[in-house]
VOVOVEX-508242 format. One record per residue (C-alpha): residue in three letters; residue number from 1; x, y, z. Coordinates in Angstrom, 2 decimals, m for minus. Last residue first. Layout:
   r   k      px      py      pz
 ALA NUM       X       Y       Z
...
//
This chain:
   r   k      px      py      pz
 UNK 443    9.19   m0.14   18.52
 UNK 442    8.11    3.48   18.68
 UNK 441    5.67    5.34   16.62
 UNK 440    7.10    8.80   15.14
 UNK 439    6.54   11.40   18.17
 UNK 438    3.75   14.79   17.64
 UNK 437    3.31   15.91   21.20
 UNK 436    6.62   17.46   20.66
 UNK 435    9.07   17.47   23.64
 UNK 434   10.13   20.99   24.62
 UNK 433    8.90   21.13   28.52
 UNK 432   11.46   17.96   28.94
 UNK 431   14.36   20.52   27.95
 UNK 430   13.95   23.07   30.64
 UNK 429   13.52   20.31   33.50
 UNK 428   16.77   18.50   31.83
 UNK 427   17.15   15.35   30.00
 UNK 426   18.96   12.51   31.13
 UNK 425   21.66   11.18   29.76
 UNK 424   21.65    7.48   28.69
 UNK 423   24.78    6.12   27.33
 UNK 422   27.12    9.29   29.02
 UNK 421   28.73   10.29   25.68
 UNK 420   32.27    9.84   24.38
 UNK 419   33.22   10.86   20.60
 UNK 418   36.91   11.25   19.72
 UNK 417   36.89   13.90   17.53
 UNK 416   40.48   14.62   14.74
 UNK 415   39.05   12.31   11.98
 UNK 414   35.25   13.72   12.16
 UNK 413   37.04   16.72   10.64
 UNK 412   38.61   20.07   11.17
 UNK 411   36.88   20.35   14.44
 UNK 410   36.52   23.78   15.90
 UNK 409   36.84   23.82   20.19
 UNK 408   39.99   26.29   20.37
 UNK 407   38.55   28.82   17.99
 UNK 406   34.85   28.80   19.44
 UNK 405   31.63   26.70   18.40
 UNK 404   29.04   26.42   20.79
 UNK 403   28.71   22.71   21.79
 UNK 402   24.91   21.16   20.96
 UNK 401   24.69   19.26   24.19
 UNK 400   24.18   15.83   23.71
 UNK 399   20.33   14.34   24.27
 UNK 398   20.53   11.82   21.39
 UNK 397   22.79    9.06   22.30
 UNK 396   19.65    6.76   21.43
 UNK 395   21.22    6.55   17.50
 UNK 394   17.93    6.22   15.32
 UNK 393   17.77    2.59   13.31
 UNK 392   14.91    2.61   10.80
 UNK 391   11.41    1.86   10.21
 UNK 390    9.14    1.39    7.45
 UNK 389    5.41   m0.24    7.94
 UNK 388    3.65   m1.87   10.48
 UNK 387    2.03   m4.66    8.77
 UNK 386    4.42   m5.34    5.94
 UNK 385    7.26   m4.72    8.00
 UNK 384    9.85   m3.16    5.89
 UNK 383   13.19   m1.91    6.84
 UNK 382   15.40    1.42    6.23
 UNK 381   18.86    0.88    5.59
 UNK 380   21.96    1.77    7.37
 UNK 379   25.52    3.60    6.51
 UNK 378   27.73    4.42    9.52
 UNK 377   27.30    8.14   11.34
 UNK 376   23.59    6.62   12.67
 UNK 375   20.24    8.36   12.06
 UNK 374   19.62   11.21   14.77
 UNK 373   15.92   10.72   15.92
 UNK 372   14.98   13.38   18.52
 UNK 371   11.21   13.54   18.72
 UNK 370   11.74   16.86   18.17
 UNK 369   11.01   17.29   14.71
 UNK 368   13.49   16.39   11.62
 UNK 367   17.37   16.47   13.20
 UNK 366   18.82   19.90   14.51
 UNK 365   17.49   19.48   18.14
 UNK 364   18.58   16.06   18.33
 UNK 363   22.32   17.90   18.79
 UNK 362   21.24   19.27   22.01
 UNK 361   20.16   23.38   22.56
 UNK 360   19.79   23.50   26.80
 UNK 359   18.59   27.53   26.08
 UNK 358   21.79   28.92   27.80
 UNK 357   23.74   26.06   26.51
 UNK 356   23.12   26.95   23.06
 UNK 355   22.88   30.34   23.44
 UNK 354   26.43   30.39   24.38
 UNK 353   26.78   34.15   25.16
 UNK 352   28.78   36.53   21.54
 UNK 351   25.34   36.76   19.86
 UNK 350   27.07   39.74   17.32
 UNK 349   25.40   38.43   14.64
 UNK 348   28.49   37.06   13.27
 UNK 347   28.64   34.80   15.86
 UNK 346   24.86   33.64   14.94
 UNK 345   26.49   32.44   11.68
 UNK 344   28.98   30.72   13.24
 UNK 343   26.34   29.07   15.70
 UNK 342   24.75   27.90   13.02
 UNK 341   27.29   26.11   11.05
 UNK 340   29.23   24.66   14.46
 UNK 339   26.06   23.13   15.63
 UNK 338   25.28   22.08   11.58
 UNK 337   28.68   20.02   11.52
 UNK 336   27.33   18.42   14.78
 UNK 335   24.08   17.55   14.11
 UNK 334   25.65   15.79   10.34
 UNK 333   27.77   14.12   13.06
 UNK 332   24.85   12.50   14.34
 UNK 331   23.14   11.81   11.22
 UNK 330   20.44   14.20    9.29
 UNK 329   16.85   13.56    8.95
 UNK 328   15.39   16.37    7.12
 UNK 327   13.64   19.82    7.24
 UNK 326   10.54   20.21    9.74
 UNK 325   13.26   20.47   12.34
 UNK 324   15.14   23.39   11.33
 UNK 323   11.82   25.48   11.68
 UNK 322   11.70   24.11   15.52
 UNK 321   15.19   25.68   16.14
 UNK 320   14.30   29.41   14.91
 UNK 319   11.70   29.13   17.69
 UNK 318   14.23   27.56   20.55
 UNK 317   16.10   30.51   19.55
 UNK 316   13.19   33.38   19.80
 UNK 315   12.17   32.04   22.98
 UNK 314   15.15   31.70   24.12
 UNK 313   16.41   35.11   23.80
 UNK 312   13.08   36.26   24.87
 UNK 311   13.59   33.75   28.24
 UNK 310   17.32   35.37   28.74
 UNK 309   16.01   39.32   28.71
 UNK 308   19.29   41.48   28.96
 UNK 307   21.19   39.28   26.76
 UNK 306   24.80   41.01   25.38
 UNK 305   24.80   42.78   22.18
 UNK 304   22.64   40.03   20.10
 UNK 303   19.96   37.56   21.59
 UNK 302   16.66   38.71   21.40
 UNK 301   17.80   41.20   17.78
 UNK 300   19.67   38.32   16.49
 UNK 299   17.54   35.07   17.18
 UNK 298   14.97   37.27   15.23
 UNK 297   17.73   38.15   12.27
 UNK 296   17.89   34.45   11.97
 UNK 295   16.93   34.39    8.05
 UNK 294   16.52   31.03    7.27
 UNK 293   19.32   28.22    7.68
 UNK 292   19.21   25.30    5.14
 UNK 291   20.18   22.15    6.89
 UNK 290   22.35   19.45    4.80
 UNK 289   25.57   20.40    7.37
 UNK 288   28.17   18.89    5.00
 UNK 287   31.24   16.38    5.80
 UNK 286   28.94   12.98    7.12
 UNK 285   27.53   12.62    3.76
 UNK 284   31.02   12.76    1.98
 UNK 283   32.28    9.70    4.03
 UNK 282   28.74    8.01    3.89
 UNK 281   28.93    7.95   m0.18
 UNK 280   32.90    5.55    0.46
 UNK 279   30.70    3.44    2.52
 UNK 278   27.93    3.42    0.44
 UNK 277   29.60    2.44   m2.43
 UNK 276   31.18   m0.66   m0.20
 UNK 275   28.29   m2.04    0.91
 UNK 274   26.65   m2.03   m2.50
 UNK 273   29.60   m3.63   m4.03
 UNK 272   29.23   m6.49   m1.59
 UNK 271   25.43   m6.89   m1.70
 UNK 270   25.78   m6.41   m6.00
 UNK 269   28.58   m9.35   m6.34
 UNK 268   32.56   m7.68   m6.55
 UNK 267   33.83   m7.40   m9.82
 UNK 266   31.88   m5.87  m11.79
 UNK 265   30.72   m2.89   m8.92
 UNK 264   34.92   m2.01   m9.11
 UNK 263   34.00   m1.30  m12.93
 UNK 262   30.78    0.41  m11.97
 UNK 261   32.97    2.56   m9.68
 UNK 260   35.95    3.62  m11.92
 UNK 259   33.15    4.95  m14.83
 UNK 258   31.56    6.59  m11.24
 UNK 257   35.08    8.51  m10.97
 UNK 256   35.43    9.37  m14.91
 UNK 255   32.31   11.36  m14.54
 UNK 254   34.00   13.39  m11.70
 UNK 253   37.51   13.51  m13.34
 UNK 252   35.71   15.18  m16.36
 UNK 251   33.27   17.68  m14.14
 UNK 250   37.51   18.45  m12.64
 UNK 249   38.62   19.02  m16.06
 UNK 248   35.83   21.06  m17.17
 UNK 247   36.38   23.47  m13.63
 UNK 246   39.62   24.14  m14.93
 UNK 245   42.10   22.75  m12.69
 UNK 244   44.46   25.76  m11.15
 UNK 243   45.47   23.96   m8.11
 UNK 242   48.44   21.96   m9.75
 UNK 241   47.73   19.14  m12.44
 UNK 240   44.78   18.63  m14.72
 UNK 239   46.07   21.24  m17.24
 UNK 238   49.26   19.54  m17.52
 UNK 237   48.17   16.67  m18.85
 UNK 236   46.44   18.35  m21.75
 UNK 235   43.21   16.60  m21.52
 UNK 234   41.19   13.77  m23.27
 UNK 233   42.79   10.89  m22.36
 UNK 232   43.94   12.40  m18.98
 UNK 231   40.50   12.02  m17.62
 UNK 230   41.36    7.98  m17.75
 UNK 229   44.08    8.83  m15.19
 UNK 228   42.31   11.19  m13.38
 UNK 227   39.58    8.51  m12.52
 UNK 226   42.25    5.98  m11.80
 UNK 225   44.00    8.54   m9.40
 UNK 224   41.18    9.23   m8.04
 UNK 223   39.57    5.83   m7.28
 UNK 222   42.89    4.57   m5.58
 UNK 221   42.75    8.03   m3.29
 UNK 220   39.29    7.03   m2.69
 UNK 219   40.26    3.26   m1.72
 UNK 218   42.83    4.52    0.52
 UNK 217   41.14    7.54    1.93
 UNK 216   42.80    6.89    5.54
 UNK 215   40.26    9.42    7.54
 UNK 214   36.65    8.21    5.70
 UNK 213   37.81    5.07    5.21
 UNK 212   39.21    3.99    8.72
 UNK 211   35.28    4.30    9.70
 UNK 210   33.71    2.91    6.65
 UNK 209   36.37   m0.12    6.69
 UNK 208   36.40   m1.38    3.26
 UNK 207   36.78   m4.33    1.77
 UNK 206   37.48   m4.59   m2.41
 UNK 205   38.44   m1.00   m2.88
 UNK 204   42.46   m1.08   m2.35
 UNK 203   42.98   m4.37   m3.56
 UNK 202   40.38   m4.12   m6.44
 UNK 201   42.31   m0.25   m7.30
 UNK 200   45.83   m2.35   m7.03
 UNK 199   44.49   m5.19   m9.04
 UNK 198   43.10   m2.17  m11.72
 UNK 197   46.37   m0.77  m12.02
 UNK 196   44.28    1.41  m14.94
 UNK 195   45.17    2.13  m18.82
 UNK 194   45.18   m1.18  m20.13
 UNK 193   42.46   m2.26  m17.34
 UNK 192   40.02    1.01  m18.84
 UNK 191   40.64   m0.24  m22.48
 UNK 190   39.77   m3.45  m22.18
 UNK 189   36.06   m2.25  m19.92
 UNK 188   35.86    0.21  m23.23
 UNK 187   34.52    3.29  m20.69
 UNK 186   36.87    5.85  m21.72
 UNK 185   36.93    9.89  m22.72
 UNK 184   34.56   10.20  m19.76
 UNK 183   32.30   13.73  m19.83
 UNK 182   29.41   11.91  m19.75
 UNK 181   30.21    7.85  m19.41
 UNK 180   26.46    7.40  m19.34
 UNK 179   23.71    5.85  m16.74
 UNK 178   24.27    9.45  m14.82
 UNK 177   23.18   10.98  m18.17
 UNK 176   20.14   10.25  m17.94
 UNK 175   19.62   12.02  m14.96
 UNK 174   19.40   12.27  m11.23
 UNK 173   19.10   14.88   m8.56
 UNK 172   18.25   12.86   m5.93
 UNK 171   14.42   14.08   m5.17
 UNK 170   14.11   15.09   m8.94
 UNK 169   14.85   11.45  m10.11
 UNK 168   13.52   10.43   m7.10
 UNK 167    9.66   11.85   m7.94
 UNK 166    7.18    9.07   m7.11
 UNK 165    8.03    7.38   m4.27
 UNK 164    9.41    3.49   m3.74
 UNK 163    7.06    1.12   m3.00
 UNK 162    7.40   m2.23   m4.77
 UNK 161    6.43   m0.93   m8.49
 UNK 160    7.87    2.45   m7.46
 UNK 159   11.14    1.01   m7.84
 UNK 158   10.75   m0.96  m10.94
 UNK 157    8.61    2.44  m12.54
 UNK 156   12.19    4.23  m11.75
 UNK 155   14.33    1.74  m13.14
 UNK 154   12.46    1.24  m16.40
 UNK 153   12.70    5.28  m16.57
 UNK 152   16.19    5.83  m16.42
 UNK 151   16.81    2.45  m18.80
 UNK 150   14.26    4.30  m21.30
 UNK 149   16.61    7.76  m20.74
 UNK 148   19.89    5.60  m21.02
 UNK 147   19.10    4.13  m24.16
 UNK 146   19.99    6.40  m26.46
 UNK 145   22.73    7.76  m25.26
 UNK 144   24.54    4.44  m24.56
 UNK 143   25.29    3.01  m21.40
 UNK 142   28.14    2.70  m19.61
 UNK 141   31.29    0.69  m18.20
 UNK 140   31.23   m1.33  m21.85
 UNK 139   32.22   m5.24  m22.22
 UNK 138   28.27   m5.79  m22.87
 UNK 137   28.17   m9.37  m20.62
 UNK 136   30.50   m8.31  m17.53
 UNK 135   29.10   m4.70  m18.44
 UNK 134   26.17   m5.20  m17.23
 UNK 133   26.61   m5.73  m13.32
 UNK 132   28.67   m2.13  m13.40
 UNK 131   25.34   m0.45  m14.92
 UNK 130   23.29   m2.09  m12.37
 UNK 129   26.23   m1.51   m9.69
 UNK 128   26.42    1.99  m10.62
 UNK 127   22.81    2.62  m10.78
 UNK 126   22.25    1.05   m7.63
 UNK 125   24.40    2.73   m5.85
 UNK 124   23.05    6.27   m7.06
 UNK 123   20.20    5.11   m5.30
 UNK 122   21.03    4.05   m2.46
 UNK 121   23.03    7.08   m1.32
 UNK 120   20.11    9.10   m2.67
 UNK 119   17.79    6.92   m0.07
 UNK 118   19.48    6.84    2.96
 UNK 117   21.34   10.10    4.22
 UNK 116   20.19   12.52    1.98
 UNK 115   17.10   11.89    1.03
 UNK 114   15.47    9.69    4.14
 UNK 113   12.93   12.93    4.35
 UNK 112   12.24   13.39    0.85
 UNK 111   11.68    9.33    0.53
 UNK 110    9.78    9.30    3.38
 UNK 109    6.32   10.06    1.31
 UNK 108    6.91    6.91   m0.72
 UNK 107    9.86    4.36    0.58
 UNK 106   12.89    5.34   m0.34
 UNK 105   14.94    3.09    1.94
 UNK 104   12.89    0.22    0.89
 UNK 103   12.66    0.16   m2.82
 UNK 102   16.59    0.35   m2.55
 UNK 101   16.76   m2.73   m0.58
 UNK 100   14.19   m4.58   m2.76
 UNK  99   16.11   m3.35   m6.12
 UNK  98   19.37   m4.50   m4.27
 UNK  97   17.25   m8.20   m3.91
 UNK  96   16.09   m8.13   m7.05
 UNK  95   19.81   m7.12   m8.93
 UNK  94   19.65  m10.71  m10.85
 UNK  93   15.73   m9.98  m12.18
 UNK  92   16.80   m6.13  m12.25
 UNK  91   19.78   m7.21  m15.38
 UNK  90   19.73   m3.77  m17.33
 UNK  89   19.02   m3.77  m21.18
 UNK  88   16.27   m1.76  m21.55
 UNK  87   14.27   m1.29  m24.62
 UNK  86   11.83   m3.15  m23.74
 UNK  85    9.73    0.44  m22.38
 UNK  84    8.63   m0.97  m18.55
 UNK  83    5.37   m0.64  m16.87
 UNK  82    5.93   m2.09  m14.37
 UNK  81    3.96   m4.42  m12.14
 UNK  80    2.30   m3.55   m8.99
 UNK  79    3.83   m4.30   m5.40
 UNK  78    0.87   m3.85   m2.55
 UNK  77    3.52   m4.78    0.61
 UNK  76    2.51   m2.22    2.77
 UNK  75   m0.22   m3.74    4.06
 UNK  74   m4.23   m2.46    4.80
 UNK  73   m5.55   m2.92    7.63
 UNK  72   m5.45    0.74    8.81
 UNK  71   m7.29    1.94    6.13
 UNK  70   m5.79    4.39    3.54
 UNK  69   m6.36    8.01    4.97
 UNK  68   m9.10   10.39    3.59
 UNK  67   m7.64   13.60    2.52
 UNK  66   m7.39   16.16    4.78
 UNK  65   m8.24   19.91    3.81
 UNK  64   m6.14   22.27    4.48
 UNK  63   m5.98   25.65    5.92
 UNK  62   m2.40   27.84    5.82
 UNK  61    0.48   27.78    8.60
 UNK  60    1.79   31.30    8.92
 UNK  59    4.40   31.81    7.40
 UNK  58    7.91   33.62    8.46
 UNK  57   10.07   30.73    9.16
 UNK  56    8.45   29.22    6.26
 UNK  55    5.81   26.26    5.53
 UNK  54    4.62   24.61    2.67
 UNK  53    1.22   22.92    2.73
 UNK  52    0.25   19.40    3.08
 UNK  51   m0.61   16.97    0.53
 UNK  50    2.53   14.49    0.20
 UNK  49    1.24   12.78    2.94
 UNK  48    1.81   11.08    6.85
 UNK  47   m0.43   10.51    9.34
 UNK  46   m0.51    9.57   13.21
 UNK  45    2.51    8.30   14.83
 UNK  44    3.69   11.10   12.85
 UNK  43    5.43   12.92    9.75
 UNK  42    4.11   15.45    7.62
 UNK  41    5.68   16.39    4.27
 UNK  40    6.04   19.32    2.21
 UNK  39    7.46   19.35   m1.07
 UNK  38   11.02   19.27   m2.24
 UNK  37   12.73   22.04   m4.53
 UNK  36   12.95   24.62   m1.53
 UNK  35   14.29   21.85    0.94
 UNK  34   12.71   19.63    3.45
 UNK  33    9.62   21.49    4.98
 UNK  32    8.18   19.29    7.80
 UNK  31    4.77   20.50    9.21
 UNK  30    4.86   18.24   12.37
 UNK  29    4.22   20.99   14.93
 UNK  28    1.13   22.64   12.70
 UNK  27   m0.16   19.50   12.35
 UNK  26    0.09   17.66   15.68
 UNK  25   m3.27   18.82   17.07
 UNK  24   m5.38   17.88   14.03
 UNK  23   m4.26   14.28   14.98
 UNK  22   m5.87   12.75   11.69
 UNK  21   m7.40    9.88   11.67
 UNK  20   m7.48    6.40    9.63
 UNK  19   m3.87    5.39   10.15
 UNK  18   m2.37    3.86    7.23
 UNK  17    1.35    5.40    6.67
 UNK  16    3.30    4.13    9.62
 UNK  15    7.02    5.17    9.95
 UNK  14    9.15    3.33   13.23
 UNK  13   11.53    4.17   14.88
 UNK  12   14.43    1.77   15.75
 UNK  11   16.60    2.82   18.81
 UNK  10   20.44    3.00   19.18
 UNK   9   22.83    2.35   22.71
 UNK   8   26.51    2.44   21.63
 UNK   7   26.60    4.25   18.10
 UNK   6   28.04    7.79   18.95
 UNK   5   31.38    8.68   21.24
 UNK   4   32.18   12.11   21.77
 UNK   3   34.95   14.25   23.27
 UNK   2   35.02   17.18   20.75
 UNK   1   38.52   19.10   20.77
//
């Protein structure tokens, strides 16, 4: 069992944009390479883009040629107005300050980077709670058809009107018909109370604790059975019991889960709702290793059969580490879930030695570059300084030990660790020779 305790002791990082040089030097370490479907992004004390090249494991990093940086007096505060189509019926004059928030935490070039942790989890709250907010004057828990691909667009050019990137529809993987009921047989808001205990699903949903959440599951066990409860409208009811659920009825439970959300976003006010939609998002953020893992035959042939030459093995592993860092930001027990991951799959290599503690591997070490920024378990939001720029909260319990995975040490969940970290360990000989030139700005 993990002994491990996050969140004491954090730091804020901060993102600048206007810089008027490029650190030619940092390039090639800074290279970050979220997914396959993203492009690449650089990110530095220095510069930051949507312009630079894509990078594999196998690549070799190609020419470029910079474009010419904003100046560095300029703000980050230079809002335009929308375009929008009129045909919109959404409430953003009421939902500003959500708008603002959202904006925020998917801020231009970071967006990609913030993805999964921030910025999608925003996101997809704010179209609930828009689409929630509305239906207290419409008396419907979605949008129509027809109007959900001008309300999709509205919200986009409001976002990128104070700052927000181009591209989050792709970046978050949403669509028009995430405005809709989809696959919902209900979304009358009389019809959904007939059929729902909807004072038990407010009492259960109303305050959450995002710790307690995530292990108790009251408010998503509430959400589920109202969601399978409006699914059973259209279903044979005993089709949606047992563990054979065809894959339709569980896409139908799904959609009827955000119809249960925008209700429970109606009656709370947008902050509230907003806090608690992220809560209940964090719970499934904090369960998947977001990394992708390239082809570690490398790590396999230095490393594999027992390790007759320890600085080759490390070599190639603290190699196949730096590639994992030009992907995303993860949170702390994101690092963990992707410790276990990877060393799995380097198990099945035949790599039988802890590598991990052989070559000082720490959790940081599976977070965007090596400056070491692991965003906080809990939910947060990124935050503007109109002369600086966007920072966030990075936790400073950073230098852990990635811990090899074996049969006695595998977590089932975050519910069965108990976290406990020295506050301020100090990082080893070997491990101080690793730090990247290329470090966000600090506050």
């Amino acid at each position: 069992m993990y002994d491990l305790d996050f969140g004491t002791f954090t730091k804020r990082w901060i993102l600048t944009m206007a810089y008027p040089a490029w650190d030619s030097a940092c390039f090639h370490e800074c290279l970050s390479d979220p997914q396959a479907h993203h492009k690449g992004y650089m990110l530095t004390g220095r510069v930051t883009g949507d312009f630079v090249p894509k990078i594999t494991p196998t690549a070799s990093p190609q020419p470029f040629l910079p474009l010419l940086a904003p100046s560095p007096l300029s703000t980050f505060t230079n809002s335009t107005s929308p375009k929008l189509s009129g045909l919109c019926m959404l409430n953003f004059t009421a939902a500003q300050s959500l708008i603002s928030i959202t904006s925020v935490d998917c801020w231009a070039e970071f967006a990609p980077l913030l993805a999964n942790v921030i910025c999608c989890p925003q996101l997809h709250a704010t179209l609930v709670i828009l689409v929630g907010q509305l239906s207290k004057e419409t008396g419907v828990l979605a949008l129509n058809r027809t109007l959900a691909k001008p309300c999709l667009s509205d919200i986009e050019q409001v976002l990128a009107g104070q700052g927000a990137g181009d591209g989050l529809n792709q970046i978050c993987s949403i669509h028009s018909s995430n405005l809709t009921e989809a696959s919902c047989p209900v979304k009358d808001v009389d019809e959904f109370e007939n059929m729902v205990n909807s004072s038990e699903l407010l009492a259960s949903c109303e305050k959450i604790d995002p710790v307690k959440e995530c292990c108790d599951q009251v408010c998503q066990g509430a959400i589920s059975d109202a969601a399978t409860r409006l699914a059973l409208k259209a279903s044979d009811p005993l089709s949606m019991d047992g563990p054979h659920v065809l894959p339709q009825h569980t896409t139908r439970i799904n959609d009827c889960k955000t119809v249960v959300l925008r209700w429970l976003a109606s009656k709370l006010d947008p902050y509230h709702a907003k806090e608690v939609l992220r809560g209940l998002t964090n719970c499934n953020v904090n369960k998947v290793c977001p990394l992708v893992f390239p082809n570690m035959k490398h790590v396999a042939n230095s490393c594999g059969n027992g390790i007759s030459d320890q600085t080759a093995c490390c070599d190639a592993m603290n190699s196949y580490v730096s590639h994992l860092q030009k992907q995303t930001l993860i949170t702390n027990l994101q690092a963990l879930d992707c410790a276990t991951s990877l060393g799995l799959k380097l198990q099945k290599y035949n790599i039988t030695k802890d590598v991990y503690s052989l070559c000082h591997i720490s959790l940081k070490d599976f977070s965007l570059q090596e400056s070491g920024c692991l965003l906080p378990s809990l939910p947060s939001d990124a935050t503007l300084d109109k002369f600086s720029g966007i920072s966030f909260i990075c936790d400073l319990n950073d230098n852990i030990p990635a811990q090899w995975p074996s049969l006695s040490l595998l977590p089932a969940s975050s519910c069965n660790k108990t976290i406990r970290i020295p506050a301020l360990p100090a990082a080893t000989n070997a491990q101080s020779g690793r730090k990247s030139p290329c470090l966000l700005k600090r506050l």
